[in-house]
C-alpha positions as CSV (number, residue, x, y, z in Angstrom):
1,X,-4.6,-22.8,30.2
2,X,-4.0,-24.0,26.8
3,X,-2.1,-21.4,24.0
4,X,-2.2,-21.7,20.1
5,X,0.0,-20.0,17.4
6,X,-3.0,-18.4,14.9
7,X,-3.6,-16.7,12.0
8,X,-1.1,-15.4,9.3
9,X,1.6,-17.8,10.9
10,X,-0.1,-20.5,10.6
11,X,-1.4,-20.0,6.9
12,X,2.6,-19.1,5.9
13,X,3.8,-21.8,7.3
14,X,1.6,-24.1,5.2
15,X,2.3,-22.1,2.0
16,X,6.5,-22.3,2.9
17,X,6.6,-18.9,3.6
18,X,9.2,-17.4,6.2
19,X,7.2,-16.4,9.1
20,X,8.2,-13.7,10.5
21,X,5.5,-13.0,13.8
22,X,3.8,-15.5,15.9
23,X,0.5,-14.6,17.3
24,X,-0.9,-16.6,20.0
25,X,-4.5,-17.1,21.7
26,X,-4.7,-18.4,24.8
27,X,-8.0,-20.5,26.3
28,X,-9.1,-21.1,29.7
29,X,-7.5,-18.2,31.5
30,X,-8.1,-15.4,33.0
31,X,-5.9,-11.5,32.8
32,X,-5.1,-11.8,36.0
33,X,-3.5,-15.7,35.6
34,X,-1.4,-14.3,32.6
35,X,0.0,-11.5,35.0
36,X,0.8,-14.0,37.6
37,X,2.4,-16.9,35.1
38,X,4.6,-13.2,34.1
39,X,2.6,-12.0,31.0
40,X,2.6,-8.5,30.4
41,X,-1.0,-6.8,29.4
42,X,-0.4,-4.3,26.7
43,X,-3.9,-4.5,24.9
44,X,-6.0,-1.6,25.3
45,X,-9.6,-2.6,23.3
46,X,-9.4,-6.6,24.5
47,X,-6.4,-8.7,26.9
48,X,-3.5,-9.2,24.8
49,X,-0.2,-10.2,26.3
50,X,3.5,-9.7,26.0
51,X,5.6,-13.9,26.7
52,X,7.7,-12.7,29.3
53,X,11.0,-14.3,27.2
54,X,9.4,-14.6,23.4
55,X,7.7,-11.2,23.9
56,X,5.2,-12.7,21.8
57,X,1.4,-11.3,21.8
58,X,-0.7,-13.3,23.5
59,X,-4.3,-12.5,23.2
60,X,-6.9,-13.9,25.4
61,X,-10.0,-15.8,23.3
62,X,-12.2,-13.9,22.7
63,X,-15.6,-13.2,20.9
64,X,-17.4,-10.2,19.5
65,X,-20.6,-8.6,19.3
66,X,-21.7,-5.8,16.4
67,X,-22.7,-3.4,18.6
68,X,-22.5,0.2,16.3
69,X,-21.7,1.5,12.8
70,X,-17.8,0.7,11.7
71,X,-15.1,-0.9,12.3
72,X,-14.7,-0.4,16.0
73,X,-18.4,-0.5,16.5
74,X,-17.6,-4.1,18.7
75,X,-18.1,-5.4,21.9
76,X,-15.4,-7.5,22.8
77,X,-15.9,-10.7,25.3
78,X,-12.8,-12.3,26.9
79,X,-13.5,-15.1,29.4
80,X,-12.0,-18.6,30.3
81,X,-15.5,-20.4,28.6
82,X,-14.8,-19.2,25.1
83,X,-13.3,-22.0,23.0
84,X,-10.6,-21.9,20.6
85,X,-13.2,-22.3,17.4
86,X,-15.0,-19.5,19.1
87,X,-12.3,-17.5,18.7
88,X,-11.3,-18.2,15.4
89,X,-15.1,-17.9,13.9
90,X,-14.3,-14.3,14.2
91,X,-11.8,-13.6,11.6
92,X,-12.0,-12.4,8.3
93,X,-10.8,-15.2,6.1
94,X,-10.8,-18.9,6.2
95,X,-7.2,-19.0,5.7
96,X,-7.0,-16.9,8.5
97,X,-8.8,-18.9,10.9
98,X,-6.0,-22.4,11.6
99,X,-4.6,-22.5,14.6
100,X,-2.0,-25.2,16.0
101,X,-1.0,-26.5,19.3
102,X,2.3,-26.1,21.0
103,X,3.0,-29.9,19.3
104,X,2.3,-28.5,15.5
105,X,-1.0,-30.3,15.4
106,X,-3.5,-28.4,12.7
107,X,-6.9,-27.0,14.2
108,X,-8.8,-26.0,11.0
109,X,-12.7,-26.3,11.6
110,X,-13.5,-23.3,8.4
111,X,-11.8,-25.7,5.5
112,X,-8.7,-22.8,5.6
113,X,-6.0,-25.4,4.2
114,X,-8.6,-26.1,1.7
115,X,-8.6,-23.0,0.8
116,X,-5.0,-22.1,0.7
117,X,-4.8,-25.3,-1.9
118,X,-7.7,-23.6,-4.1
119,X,-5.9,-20.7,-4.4
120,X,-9.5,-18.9,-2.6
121,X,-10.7,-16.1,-0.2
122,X,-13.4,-16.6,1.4
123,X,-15.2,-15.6,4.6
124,X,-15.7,-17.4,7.4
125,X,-19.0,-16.7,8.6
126,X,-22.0,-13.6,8.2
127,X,-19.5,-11.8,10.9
128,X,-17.3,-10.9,7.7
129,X,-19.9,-8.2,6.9
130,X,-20.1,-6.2,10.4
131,X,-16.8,-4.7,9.6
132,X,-16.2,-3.1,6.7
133,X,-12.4,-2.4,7.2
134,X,-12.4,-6.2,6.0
135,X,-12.9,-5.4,2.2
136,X,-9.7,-3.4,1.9
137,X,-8.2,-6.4,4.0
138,X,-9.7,-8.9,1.5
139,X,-8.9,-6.8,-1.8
140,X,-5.0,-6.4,0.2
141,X,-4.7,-10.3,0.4
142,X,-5.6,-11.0,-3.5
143,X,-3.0,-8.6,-4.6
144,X,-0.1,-10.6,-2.2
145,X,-1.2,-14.3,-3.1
146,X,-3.2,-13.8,-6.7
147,X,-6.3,-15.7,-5.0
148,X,-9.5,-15.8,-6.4
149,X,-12.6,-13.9,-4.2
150,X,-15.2,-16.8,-3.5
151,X,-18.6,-15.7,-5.0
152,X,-20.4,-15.1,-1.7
153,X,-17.4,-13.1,-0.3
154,X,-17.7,-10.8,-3.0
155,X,-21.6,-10.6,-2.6
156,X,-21.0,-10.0,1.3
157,X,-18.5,-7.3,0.6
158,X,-21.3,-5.3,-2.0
159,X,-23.2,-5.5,1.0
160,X,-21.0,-3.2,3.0
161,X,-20.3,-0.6,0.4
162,X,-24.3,-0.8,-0.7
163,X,-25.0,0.2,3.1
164,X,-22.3,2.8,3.5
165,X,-19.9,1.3,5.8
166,X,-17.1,2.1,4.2
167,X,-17.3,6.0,4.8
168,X,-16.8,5.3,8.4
169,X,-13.1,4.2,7.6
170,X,-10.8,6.9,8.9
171,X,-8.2,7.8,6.5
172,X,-5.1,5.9,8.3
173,X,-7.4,2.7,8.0
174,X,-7.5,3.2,4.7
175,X,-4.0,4.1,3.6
176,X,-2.7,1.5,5.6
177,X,-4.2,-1.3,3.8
178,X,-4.1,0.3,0.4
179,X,-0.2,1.4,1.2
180,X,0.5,-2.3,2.0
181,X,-1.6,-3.7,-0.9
182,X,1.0,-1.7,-3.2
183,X,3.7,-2.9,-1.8
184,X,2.2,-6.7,-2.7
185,X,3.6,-9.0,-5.5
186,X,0.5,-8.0,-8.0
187,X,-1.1,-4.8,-6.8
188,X,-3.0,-4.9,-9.5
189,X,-5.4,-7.2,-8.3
190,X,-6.1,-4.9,-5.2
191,X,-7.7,-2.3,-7.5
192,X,-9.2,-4.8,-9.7
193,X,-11.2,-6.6,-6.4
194,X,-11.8,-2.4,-5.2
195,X,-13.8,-2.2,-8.6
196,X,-15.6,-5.5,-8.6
197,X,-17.1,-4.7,-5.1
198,X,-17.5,-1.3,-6.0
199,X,-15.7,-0.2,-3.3
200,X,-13.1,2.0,-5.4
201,X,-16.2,4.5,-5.6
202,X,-16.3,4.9,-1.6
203,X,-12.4,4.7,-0.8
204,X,-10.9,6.3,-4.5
205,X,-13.1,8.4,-5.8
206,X,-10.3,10.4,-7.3
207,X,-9.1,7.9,-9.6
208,X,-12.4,7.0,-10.9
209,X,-12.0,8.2,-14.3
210,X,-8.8,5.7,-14.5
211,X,-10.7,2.8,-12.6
212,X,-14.3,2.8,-14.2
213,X,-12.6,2.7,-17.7
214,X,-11.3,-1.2,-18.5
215,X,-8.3,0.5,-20.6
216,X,-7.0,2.6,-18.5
217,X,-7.2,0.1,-15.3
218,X,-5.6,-2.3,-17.5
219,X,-2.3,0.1,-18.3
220,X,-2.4,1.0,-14.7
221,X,-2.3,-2.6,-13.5
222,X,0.4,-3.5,-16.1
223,X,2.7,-0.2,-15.3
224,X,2.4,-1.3,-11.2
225,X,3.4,-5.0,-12.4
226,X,6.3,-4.2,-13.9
227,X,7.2,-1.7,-11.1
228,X,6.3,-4.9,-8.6
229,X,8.7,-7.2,-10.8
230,X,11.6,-4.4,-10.2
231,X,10.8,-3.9,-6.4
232,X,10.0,-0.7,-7.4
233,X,9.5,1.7,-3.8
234,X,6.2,2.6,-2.3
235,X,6.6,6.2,-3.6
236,X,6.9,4.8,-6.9
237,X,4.1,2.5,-7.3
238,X,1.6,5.5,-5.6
239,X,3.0,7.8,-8.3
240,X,2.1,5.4,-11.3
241,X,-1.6,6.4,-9.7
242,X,-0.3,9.9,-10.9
243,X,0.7,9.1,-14.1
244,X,-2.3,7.2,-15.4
245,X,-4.7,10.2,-14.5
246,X,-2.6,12.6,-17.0
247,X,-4.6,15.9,-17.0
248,X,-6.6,15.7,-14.0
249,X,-3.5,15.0,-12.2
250,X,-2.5,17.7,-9.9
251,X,-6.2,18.6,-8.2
252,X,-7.4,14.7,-8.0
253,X,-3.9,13.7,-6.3
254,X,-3.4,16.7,-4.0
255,X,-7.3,15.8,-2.9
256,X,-6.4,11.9,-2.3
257,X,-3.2,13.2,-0.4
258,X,-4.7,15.1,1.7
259,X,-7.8,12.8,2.2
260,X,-5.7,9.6,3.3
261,X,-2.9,11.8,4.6
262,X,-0.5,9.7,2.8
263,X,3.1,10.3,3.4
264,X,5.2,13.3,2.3
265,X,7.4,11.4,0.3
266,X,4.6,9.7,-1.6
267,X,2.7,13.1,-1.6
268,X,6.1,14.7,-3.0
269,X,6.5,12.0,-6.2
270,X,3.0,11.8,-7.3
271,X,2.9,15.7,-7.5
272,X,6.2,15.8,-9.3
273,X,4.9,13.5,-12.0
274,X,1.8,15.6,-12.1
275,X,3.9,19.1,-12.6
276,X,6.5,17.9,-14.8
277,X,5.6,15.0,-16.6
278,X,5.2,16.3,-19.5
279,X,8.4,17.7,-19.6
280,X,10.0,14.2,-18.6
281,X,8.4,11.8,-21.2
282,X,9.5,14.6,-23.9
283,X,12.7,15.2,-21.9
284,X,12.1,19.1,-22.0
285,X,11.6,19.3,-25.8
286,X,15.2,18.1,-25.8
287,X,16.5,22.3,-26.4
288,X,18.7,22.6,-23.5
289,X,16.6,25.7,-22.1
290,X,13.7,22.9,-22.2
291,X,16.0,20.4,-20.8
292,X,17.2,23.2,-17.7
293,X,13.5,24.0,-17.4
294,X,12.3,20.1,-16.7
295,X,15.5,19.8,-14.4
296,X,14.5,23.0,-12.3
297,X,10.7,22.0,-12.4
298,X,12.1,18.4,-10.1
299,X,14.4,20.3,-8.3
300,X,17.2,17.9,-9.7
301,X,19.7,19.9,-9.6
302,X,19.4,19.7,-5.7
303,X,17.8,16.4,-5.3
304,X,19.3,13.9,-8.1
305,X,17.6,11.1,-6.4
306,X,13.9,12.8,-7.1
307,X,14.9,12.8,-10.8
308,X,15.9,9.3,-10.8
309,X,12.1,7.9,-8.8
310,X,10.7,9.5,-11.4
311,X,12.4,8.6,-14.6
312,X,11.9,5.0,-12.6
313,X,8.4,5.8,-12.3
314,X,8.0,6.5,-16.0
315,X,9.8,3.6,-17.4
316,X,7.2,1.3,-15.3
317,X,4.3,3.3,-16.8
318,X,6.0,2.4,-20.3
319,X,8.6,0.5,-21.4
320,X,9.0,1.9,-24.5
321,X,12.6,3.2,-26.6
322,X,10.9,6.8,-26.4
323,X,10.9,7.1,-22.6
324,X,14.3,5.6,-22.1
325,X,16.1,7.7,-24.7
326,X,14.0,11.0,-22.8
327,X,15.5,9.6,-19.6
328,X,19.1,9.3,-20.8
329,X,18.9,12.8,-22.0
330,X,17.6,14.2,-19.0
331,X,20.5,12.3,-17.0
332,X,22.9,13.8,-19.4
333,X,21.8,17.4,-18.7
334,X,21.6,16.5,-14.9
335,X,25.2,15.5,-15.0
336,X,26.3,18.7,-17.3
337,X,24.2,20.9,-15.3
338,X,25.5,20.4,-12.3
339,X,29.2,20.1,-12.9
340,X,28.7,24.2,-13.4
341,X,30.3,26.4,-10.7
342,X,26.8,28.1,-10.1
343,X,29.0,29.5,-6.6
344,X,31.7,31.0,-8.9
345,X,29.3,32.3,-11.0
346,X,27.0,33.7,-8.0
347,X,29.9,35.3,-6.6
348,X,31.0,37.4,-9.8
349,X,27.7,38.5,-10.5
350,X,25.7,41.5,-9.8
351,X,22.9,40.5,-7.0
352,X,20.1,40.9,-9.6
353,X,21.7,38.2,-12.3
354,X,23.0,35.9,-10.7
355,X,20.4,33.2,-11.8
356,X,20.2,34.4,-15.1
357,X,23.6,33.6,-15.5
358,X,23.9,30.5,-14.1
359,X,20.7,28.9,-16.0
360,X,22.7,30.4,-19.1
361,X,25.9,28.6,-17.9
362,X,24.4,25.5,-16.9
363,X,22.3,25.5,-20.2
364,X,25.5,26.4,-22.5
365,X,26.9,23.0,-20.4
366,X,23.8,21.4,-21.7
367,X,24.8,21.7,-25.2
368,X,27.8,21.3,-25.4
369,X,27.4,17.7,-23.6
370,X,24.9,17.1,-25.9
């Protein structure tokens, strides 16, 4: 029995990145050797292992055979005879493919180091194209290291949207790459691959009219930079998504929502920026019944913090004088608005004007901190 750390570890390690998990493939042994030697078996598609002190996974070698549409359409082979380069002939990505030994020796037979000094993604073998959850995965990896997609790996991943595979992603698949390719350094570059494989077609078709047009992919990308540059939260970045589709907002993002059954929190933002961002980029008209109105249309008033994502939100999508002057109104009229005693007020009027009154308090508050 012989074990190797594999994978993302190895290909941080080389780039002096913290790593944070170790994943391990063991060669030459069988399940029932790793329960004896103490392993615990928590795999349920192919034998993968819990160290009994590390609690490091542990997966058996293993090899796989295309044997149906999609990304779990595999037959999985586990056995003692399967080799180590076996094993790693299966992965995605060349820089995905090292392995070293329990001394720190390299095992690289794909050129991954290479690679990784090339600043290049590229497959390790025609396996790439029998799983098309692998595009995302590739387009995910360009947007956290800014590497360039060989030629052939792009031509491989045409393949798989030109046959279809990519409608038999289920939505989790699919948000959970595109969620964590938004979280990257330059998120941009995530779309940017989408497009040049045409895969934005099969896994965004809401946001078309924003992709497919050079411009407006180009704002987009530079609005999710600067968000990237400010660690801007996952919420955030969705909702510049939002923003760039301006009036087809509301249906196309309440369809992709529901389609990828994103989060509510991300669901909430990008909606919010669909029904009131007009009134935040123009900060309600600046009147102070215009200013009240935005407020109300956030639900500030009760949630401050929903105010300030999105005024964060908008100064990503443009850095401009006009949008932080609009936000330092609206955070005025926030702060006037609620320092009114809308319980007092509630409790010395007549059931059937009570929030008449206090929108007319809160706005008189308005102007007068104006």
């Amino acid at each position: 029995m012989k074990r190797y750390v594999v994978g993302g570890a190895v290909r941080d390690a080389l780039l002096g990145l913290p790593v944070v998990d170790r994943d391990w493939v063991v060669v030459g042994a069988t399940p029932e050797e790793m329960s004896a030697a103490g392993y615990r078996p928590v795999g349920k598609d192919f034998p993968v292992f819990l160290h009994p002190e590390t609690r490091e996974e542990h997966a058996l070698a293993r090899t796989e055979r295309k044997s149906g549409r999609g990304y779990k359409g595999f037959t999985v082979h586990a056995a003692p005879d399967v080799t180590l380069e076996d094993d790693l002939r299966r992965r995605d990505l060349t820089i995905n493919a090292m392995a070293q030994d329990e001394t720190g020796r390299l095992i690289d037979p794909f050129g991954g180091e290479r690679d990784l000094r090339a600043g290049l993604l590229r497959h390790v073998s025609e396996a790439f194209a029998e799983d098309p959850l692998r595009v995302l995965r590739v387009a995910r990896f360009a947007a956290r290291f800014g590497f360039r997609i060989a030629d052939e790996t792009l031509a491989l991943m045409r393949r798989l949207v030109d046959a279809g595979e990519m409608q038999t992603l289920v939505p989790e698949r699919v948000w959970q790459e595109l969620s964590r390719g938004l979280a990257e350094k330059q998120p941009a570059r995530m779309f940017d691959a989408l497009v040049r494989c045409g895969a934005s077609h099969a896994v965004l078709p809401e946001l078309q009219s924003v992709l497919d047009d050079d411009r407006t992919r180009a704002a987009l990308g530079a609005a999710l930079e600067r968000a990237a540059r400010a660690g801007a939260s996952l919420p955030e970045r969705f909702a510049l998504l939002a923003h760039a589709l301006d009036a087809q907002c509301e249906p196309a993002m309440t369809a992709l929502c529901a389609r990828l059954r994103v989060p509510n929190d991300v669901e909430d933002l990008s909606l919010a920026i669909c029904r009131c961002g007009k009134g935040l980029r123009s900060a309600g008209g600046d009147a102070p019944s215009g200013l009240l109105a935005t407020l109300k249309c956030v639900d500030a008033i009760r949630r401050p913090e929903r105010l300030a994502a999105l005024l964060r939100t908008l100064q990503y999508a443009s850095e401009d004088d006009a949008s932080a002057q609009a936000a330092r109104r609206l955070e005025g009229a926030l702060e006037a608005a609620r320092a009114v005693d809308a319980g007092a007020i509630a409790a010395a009027s007549p059931p059937g004007e009570i929030s008449a009154r206090i929108d007319a308090a809160r706005e008189r508050a308005i102007a007068a901190a104006a």
